[in-house]
C-alpha positions in Angstrom: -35.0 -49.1 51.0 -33.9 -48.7 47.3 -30.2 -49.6 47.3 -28.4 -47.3 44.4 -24.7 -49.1 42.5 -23.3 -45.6 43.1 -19.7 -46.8 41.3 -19.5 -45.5 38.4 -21.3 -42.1 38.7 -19.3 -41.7 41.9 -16.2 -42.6 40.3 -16.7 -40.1 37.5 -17.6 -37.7 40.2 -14.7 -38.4 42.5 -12.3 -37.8 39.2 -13.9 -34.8 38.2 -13.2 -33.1 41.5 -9.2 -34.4 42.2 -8.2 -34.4 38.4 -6.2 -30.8 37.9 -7.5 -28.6 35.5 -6.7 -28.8 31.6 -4.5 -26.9 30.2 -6.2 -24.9 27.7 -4.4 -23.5 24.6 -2.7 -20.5 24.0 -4.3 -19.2 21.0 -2.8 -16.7 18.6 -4.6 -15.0 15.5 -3.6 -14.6 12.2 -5.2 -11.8 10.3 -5.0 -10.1 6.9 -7.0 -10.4 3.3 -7.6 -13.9 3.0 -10.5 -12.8 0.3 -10.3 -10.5 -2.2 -7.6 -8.8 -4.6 -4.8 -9.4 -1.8 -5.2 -12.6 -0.7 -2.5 -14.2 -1.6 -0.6 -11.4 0.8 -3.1 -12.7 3.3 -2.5 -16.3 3.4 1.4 -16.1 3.0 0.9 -14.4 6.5 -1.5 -17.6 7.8 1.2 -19.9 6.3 4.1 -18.6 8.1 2.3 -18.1 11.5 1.1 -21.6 11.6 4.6 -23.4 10.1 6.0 -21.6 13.3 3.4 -22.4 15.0 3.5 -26.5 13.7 7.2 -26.1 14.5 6.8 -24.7 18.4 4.0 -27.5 19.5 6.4 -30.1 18.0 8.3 -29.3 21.0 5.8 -29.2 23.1 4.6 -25.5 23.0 5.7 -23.0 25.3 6.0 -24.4 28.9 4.0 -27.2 28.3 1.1 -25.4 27.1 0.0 -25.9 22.9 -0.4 -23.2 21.1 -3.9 -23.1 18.6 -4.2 -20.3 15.8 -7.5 -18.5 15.3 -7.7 -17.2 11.4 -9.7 -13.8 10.4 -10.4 -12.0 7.1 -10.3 -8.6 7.2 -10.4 -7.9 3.6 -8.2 -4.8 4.0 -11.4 -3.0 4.9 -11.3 -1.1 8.2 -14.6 -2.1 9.6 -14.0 -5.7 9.5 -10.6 -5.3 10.8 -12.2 -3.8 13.5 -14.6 -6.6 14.1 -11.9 -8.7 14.0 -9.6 -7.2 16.5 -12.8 -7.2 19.0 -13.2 -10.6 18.3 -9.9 -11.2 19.2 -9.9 -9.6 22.1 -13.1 -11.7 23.2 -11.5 -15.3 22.7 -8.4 -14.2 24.5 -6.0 -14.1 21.7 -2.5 -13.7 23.0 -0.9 -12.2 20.0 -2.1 -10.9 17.0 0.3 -11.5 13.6 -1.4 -9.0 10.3 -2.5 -6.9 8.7 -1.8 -6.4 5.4 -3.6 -3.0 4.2 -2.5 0.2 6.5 -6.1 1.7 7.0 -7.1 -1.5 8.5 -4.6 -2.3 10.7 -4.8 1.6 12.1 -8.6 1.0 12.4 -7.7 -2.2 14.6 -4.8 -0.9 15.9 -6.8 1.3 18.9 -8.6 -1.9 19.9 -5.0 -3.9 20.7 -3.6 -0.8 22.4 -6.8 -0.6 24.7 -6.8 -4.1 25.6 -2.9 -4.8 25.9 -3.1 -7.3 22.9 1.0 -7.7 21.4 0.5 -7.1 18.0 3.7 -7.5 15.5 2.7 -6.5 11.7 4.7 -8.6 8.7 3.5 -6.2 5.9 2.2 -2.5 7.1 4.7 0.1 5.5 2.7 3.0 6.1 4.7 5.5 8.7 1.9 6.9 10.2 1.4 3.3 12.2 4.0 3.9 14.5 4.8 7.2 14.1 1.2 7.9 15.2 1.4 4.3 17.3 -2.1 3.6 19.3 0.4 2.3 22.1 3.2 0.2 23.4 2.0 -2.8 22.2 2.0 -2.4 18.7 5.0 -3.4 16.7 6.0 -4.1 13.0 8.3 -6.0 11.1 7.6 -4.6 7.8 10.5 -2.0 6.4 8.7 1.7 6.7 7.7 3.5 3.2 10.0 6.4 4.3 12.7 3.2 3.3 11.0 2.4 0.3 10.9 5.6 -1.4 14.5 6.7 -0.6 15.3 3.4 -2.4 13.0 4.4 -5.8 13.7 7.7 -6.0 17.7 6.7 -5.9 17.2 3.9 -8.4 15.1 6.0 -10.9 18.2 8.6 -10.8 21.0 6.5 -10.9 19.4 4.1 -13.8 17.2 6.8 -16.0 19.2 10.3 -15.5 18.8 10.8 -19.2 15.1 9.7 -19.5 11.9 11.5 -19.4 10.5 10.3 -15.4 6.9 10.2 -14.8 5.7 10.0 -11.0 2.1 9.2 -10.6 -0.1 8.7 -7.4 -3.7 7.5 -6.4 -4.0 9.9 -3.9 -4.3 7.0 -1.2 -2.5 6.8 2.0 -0.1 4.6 0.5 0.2 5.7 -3.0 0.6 9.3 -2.4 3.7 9.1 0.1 5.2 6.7 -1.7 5.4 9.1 -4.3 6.6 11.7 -2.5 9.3 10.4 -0.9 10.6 8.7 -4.3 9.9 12.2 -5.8 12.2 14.3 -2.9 15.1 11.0 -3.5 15.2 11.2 -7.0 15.3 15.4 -6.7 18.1 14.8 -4.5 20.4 12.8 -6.0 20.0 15.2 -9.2 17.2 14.2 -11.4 14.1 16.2 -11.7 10.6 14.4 -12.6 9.5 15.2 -16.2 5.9 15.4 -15.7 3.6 14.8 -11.9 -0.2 13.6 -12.0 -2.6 11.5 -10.3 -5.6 9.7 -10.7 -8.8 8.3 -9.5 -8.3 4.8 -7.8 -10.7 2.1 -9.4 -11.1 3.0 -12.6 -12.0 0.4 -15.0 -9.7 2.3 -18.1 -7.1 4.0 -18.0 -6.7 5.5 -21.7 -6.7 9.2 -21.2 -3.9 9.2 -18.6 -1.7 7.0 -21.2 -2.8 9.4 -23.6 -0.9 12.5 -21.2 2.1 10.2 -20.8 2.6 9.3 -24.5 2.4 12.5 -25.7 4.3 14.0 -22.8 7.0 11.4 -24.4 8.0 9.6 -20.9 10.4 7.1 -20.9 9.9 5.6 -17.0 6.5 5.8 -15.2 6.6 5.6 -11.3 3.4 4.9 -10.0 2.5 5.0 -6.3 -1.2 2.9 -6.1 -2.8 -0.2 -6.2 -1.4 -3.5 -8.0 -4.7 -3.6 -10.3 -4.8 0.1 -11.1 -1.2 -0.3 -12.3 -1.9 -3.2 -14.1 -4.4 -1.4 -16.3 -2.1 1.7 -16.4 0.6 -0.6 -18.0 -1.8 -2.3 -20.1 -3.3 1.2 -21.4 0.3 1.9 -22.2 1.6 -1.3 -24.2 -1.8 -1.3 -26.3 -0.9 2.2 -27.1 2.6 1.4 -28.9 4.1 2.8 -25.4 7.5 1.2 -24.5 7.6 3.1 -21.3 9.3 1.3 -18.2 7.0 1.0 -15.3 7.6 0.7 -11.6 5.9 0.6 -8.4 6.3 -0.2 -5.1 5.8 -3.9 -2.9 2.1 -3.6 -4.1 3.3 -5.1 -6.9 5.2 -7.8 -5.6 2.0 -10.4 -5.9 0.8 -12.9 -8.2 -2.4 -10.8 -8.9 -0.3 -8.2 -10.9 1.4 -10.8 -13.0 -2.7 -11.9 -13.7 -3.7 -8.9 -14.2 -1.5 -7.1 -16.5 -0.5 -10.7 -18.3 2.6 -10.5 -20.3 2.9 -6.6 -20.2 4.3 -7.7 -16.2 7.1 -8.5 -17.7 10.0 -5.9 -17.4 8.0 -4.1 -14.6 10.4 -2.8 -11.7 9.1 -2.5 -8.0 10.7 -2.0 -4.8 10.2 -4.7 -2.4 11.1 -6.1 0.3 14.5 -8.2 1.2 14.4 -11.2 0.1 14.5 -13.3 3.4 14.3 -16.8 1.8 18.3 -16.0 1.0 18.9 -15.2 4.7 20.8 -18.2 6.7 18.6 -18.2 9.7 15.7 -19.3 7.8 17.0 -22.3 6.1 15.6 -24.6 8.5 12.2 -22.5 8.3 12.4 -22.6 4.5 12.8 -27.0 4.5 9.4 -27.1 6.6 7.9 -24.9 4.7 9.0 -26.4 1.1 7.9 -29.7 2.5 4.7 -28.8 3.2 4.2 -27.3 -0.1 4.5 -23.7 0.7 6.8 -20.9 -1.3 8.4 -19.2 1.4 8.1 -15.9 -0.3 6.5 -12.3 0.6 5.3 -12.3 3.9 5.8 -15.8 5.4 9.2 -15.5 7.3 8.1 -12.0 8.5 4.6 -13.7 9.7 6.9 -16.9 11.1 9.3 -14.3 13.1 6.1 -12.7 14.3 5.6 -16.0 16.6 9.2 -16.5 17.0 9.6 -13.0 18.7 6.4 -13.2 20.9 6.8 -17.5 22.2 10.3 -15.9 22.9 8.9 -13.0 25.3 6.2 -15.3 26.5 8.8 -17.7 27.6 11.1 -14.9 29.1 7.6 -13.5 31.0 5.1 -16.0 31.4 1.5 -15.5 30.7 2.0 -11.4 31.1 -0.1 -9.3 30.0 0.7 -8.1 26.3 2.8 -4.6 27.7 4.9 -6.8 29.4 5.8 -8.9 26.6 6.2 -5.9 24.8 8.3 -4.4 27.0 10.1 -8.2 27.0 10.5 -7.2 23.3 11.8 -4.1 23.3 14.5 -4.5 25.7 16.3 -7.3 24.3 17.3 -8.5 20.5 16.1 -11.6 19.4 16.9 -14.3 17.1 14.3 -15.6 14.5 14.6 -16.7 11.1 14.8 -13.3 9.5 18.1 -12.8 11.8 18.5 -11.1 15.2 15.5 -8.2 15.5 15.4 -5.1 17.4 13.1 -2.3 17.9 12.9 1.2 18.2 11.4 3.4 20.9 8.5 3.4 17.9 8.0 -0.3 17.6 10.0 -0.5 14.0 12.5 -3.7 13.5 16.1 -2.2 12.8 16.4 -4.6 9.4 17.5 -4.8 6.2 15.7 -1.9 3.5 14.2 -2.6 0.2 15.5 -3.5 -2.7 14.5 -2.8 -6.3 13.0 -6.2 -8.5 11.7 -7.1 -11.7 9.0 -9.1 -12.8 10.3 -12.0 -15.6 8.2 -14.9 -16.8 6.2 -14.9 -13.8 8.9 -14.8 -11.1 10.4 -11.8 -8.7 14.0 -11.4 -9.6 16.3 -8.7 -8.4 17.2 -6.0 -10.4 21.0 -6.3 -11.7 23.1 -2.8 -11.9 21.7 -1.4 -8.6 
């Protein structure tokens, strides 16, 4: 009879079927425009989310278990935001941490309320995505545009109540509230608009609409629309002999502008966001970040908090499902590096506003005088 040296393939066999099973990882997704005109909005939201996520697996993840981070681009289009929230869903992301653009994170938005996916936003201001919230699940750190036009519209008539004001919009979901709320601010604290228009997103010229503005003689242009078609507004204006002030809102707060519109960015005013870098809890955050090369600007706390806030539920709960983290969330305050956050019954953080900036040599700076 054929004798077989059954050792080793036993052995392997024997160790296969006694050994407990690995522990797979968690995995997380960071999502946003990592192509494209926004970016670099995009990948200050993959840099925060995995420094926090480098900084949790350092000590030795949450219960044991490592944490791994998935990355998508969804361009800021809806359909691929869409694909991208499916995919999610397929690999058995835990949390999602994006989007950037507001129509594709409320095309996505459906998918993570169906499937119980916690999803916590950095950079969405639109209201509509949590006044008109898919579901409980849904969250956002980013200060609503009902915040950032109250802020504007106060500025432009505390700063320019003797100037001609200009308020322009794009007609978008974003530009054309923006506007509006700046406009009903600025009418109540006293100052009436000059002149009100819109235009045509995407245009590659913008010479007839400086055209209207010069010889409407404004002194202060509010625009509500996208960083390049504000760029090309502002450039229109200065190659026109126009010394008009211009201002937007956090659109404007990216690198991209200051490309775009070259040394006419300078002097530019924008709301945005506060400025978290300044904030005590993140100083630890903002060392490992420095260190490995990365500007803790824009989105990256807010993206880093994002983790903090659900590894903090997850511990709390387990491996729930994501409405029980979420209701983890909502019921209890919690400490990241953009201070303690809190939510409303909407899914809105209870932090700081907006505040107004300029744009000098290249770098964000907060307006003086506010």
């Amino acid at each position: 009879m054929l004798r077989v040296n059954c050792l080793p393939a036993c052995l392997a066999l024997l160790l296969a079927t006694t050994a407990g099973p690995a522990l797979a990882d968690i995995r997380i997704l960071a999502v946003g425009p990592m192509t494209g005109p926004y970016q670099a909005l995009g990948k200050q939201i993959r840099a925060g989310v995995e420094t926090a996520v480098d900084a949790l697996n350092a000590k030795g993840g949450i219960n044991g278990e490592r944490i791994s981070v998935d990355i998508e681009d969804d361009a800021c289009k809806p359909e691929a935001a869409v694909a991208a929230a499916n995919r999610a869903v397929g690999r058995g992301d835990q949390l999602v941490v994006g989007h950037v653009c507001a129509e594709a994170a409320i095309a996505a938005a459906s998918v993570y309320a169906d499937n119980r996916l916690l999803a916590i936003t950095p950079a969405v201001t639109a209201n509509r995505y949590t006044d008109q919230r898919a579901g409980p699940t849904l969250f956002r750190l980013a200060t609503r545009d009902d915040a950032q036009g109250p802020t504007a519209g106060a500025f432009l008539a505390e700063r320019f109540g003797n100037k001609r004001i200009a308020l322009l919009n794009d007609g978008s979901s974003y530009g054309k509230p923006l506007a509006e709320a700046t406009k009903q601010a600025m009418n109540e604290a006293g100052k009436r608009e000059a002149r009100l228009d819109t235009f045509d997103p995407g245009a590659k010229e913008y010479n007839a609409l400086a055209d209207r503005l010069i010889a409407d003689a404004i002194d202060v242009v509010f625009v509500g629309g996208d960083q390049g078609d504000i760029a090309l507004i502002l450039k229109a204006l200065r190659a026109k002999g126009s010394p008009a002030v211009v201002m937007g809102g956090d659109s404007l707060g990216t690198s991209e502008f200051v490309t775009a519109a070259g040394d006419a960015a300078n002097g530019t005013l924008l709301t945005f966001f506060t400025d978290w870098r300044l904030q005590p809890p993140a100083e630890a955050a903002n060392a490992a970040l420095r260190q490995a090369g990365i500007e803790p600007q824009g989105y990256v706390l807010p993206a880093y908090a994002a983790v903090q806030l659900w590894a903090a539920a997850r511990q709390s709960s387990g491996p729930a499902a994501g409405d029980t983290l979420a209701s983890t969330l909502s019921a209890s305050p919690t400490p990241t590096v953009l201070g303690t956050v809190a939510f409303d019954g909407k899914g809105d953080a209870q932090l700081a506003g907006f505040s107004i900036y300029r744009w000098a040599n290249g770098a964000l700076v907060p307006e003086t005088g506010q």
